[in-house]
C-alpha positions in Angstrom: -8.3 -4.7 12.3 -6.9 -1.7 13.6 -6.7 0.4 10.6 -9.6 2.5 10.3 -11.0 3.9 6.4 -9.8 6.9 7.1 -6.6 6.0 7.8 -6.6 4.0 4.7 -7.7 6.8 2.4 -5.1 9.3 4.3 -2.7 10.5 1.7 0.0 12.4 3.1 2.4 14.3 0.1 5.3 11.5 -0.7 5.3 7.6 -0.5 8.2 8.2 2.1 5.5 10.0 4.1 2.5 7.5 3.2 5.2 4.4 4.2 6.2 6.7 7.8 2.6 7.2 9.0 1.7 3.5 9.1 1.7 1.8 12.1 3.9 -1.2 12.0 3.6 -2.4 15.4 -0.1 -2.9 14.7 0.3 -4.3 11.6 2.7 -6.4 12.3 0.5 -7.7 15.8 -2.7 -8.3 13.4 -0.3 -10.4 10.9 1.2 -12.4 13.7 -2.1 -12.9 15.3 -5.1 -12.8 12.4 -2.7 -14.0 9.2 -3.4 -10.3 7.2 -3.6 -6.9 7.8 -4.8 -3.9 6.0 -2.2 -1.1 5.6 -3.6 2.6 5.3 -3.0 3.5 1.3 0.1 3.5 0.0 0.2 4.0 -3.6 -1.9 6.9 -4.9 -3.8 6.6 -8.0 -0.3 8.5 -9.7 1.7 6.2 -8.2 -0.4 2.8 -9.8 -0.1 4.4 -13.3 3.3 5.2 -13.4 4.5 1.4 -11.7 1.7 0.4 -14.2 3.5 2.4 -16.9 6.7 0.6 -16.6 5.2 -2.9 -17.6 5.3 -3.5 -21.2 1.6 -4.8 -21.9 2.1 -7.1 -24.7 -0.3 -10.3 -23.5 2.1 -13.5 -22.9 5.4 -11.5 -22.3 8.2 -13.9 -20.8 11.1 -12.4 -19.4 
């Protein structure tokens, strides 16, 4: 795969800038050709508790 770890662990300031710095011709040639692809990281460990905050966490929820 073309992304390297420390591209993964880069963490530019905003999402906007995490989402811009990815390269999506690459990603998209290893999905077309291997079926995956690893994007650098996207969400910082902020931005995973505060999606995860919007979940209400009461076990069996149905919409």
């Amino acid at each position: 795969m073309t992304t390297t770890t420390a591209q993964r662990h880069a963490r530019p300031g905003t999402l906007a800038q995490r989402v811009a710095v990815a390269d999506w011709t690459a990603l998209a040639e290893e999905l077309n050709t291997l079926g995956c692809a690893l994007t650098p990281r996207l969400l910082s460990p902020a931005d995973c508790r505060a999606l995860s905050a919007l979940y209400d966490e009461r076990p069996g929820r149905t919409p």
